[in-house]
C-alpha positions as CSV (number, residue, x, y, z in Angstrom):
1,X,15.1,-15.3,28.0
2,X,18.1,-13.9,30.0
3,X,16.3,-10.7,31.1
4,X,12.4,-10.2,32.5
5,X,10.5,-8.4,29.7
6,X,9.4,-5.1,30.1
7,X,8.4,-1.6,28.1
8,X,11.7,-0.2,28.1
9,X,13.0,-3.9,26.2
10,X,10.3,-5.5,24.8
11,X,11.2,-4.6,21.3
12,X,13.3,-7.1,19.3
13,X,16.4,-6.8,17.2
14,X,17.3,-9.5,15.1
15,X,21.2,-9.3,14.8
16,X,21.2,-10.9,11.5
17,X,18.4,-8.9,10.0
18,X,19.5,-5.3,11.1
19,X,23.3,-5.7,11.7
20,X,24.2,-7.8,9.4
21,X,21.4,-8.1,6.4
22,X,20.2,-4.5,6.4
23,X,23.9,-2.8,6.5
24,X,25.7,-4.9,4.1
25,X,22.5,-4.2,1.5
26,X,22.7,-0.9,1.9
27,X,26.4,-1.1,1.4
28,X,25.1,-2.7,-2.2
29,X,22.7,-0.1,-2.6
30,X,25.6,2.4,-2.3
31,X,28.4,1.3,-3.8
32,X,25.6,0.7,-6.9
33,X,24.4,4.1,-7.3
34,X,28.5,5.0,-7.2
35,X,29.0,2.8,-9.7
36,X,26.1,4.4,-12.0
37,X,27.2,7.8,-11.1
38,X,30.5,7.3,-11.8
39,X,31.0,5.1,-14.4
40,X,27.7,7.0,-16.7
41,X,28.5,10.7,-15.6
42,X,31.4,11.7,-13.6
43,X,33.9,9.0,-16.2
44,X,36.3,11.4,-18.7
45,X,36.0,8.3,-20.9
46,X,32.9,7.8,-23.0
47,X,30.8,5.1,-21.9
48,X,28.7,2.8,-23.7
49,X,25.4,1.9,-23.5
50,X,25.5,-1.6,-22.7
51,X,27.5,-0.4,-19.2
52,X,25.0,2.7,-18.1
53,X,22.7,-0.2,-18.9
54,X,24.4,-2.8,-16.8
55,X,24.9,0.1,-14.0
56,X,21.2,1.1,-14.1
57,X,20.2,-2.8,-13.6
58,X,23.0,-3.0,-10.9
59,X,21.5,-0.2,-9.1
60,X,17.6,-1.5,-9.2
61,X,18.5,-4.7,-8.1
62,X,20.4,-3.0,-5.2
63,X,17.2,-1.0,-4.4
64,X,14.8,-4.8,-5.2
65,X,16.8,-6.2,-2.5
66,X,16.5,-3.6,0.5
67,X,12.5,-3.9,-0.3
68,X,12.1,-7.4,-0.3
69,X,14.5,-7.6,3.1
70,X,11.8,-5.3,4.1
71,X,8.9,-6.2,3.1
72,X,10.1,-9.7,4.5
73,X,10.3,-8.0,7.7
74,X,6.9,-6.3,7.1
75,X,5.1,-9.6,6.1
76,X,6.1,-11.7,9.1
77,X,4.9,-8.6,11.6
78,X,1.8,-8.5,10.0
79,X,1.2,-12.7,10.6
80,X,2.3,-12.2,14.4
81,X,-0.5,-9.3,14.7
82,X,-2.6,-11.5,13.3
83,X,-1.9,-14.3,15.5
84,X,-1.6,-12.2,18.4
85,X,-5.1,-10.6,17.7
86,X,-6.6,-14.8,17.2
87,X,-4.8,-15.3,20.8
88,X,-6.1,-12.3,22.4
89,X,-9.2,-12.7,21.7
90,X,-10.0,-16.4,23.2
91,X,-7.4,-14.9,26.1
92,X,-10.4,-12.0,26.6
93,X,-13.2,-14.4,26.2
94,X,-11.5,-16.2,29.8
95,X,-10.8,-12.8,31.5
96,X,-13.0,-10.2,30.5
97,X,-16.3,-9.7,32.6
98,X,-19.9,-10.7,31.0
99,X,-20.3,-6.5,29.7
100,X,-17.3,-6.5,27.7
101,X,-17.4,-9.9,26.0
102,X,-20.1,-8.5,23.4
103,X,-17.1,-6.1,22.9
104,X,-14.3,-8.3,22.3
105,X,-14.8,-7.6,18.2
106,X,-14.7,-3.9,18.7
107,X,-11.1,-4.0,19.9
108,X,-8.5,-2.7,16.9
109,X,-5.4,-4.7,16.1
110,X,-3.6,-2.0,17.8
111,X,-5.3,-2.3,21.3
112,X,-5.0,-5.8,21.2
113,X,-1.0,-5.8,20.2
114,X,-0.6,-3.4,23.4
115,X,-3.4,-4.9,25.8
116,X,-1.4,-8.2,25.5
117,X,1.4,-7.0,27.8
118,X,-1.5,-6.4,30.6
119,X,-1.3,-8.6,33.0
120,X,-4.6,-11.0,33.4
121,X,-5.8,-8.6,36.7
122,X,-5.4,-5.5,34.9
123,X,-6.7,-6.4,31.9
124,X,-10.2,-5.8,32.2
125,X,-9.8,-2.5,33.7
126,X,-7.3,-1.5,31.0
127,X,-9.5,-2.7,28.1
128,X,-12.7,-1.5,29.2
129,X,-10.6,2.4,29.6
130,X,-8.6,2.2,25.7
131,X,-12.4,1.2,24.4
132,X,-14.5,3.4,26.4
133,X,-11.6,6.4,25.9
134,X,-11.1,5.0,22.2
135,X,-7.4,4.8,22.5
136,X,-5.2,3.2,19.7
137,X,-1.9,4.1,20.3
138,X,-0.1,1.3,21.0
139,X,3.1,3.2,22.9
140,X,-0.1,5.4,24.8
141,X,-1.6,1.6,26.0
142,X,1.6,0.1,26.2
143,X,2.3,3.0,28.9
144,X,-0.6,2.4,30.8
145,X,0.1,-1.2,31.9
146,X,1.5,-1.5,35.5
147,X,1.8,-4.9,35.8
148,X,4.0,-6.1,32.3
149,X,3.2,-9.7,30.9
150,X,6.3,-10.8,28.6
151,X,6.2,-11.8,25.4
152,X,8.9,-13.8,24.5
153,X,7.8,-15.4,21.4
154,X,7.8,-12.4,19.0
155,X,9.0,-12.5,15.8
């Protein structure tokens, strides 16, 4: 944690996951689709089946790859909204006024992903407005927070 968390850097890169995993697959993607294309239609030489067929295999594995390196990425997103949503939710039951505790249910995953870089005194006042106003933008909430809490534990 070299630098205080805020709305202009609170997203997170992974170096290995998009500079390194996502280029070098799409690089395989690329260069497998070439191979198809070249080797099936733009080759003087007849080709046989058993290569197209090889090439074709080559190319959906390429393609397998690059969705299960997202849907990786996808999956472990989803768990940390669903943790953050569990964590929220006793945070609200500590800091939300006796009026809005029967509403701590009615907040979406959304509003509770944004609300969680509220700071505890702003919090009420900030989830009683995206409920009230019915506001599930996240980059909307996100914007609206004055006082940024960090999260420095995100996936």
């Amino acid at each position: 944690m070299n630098e205080k968390q805020n709305l202009s850097n609170h997203t997170k890169f992974v170096p290995a996951f998009h500079f390194f995993l996502l280029p070098v697959l799409s690089l395989n993607l690329i260069q497998a689709g070439y191979w198809l294309l070249f080797w099936s239609f733009g080759s003087s030489h007849a080709i046989s089946v058993r290569v197209f067929i090889a090439a074709f295999i080559n190319l959906l594995v390429a393609i397998a790859l690059i969705v299960m390196a997202l849907l990786g990425r996808l999956f472990a997103l989803g768990v940390q909204d669903r943790v953050i949503r569990l964590e929220e939710r006793l945070r609200y039951q500590q800091l939300l006024p006796a009026d809005l505790q029967p509403r701590i249910n009615d907040f979406t995953i959304n509003q509770l992903v944004s609300l969680r870089f509220a700071s505890d005194s702003e919090l009420p006042t900030l989830a009683r407005k995206v409920l009230d106003d019915k506001i599930d933008n996240r980059k909307v909430i996100k914007l609206m927070i004055q006082t940024w809490r960090g999260d420095y534990q995100r996936v």
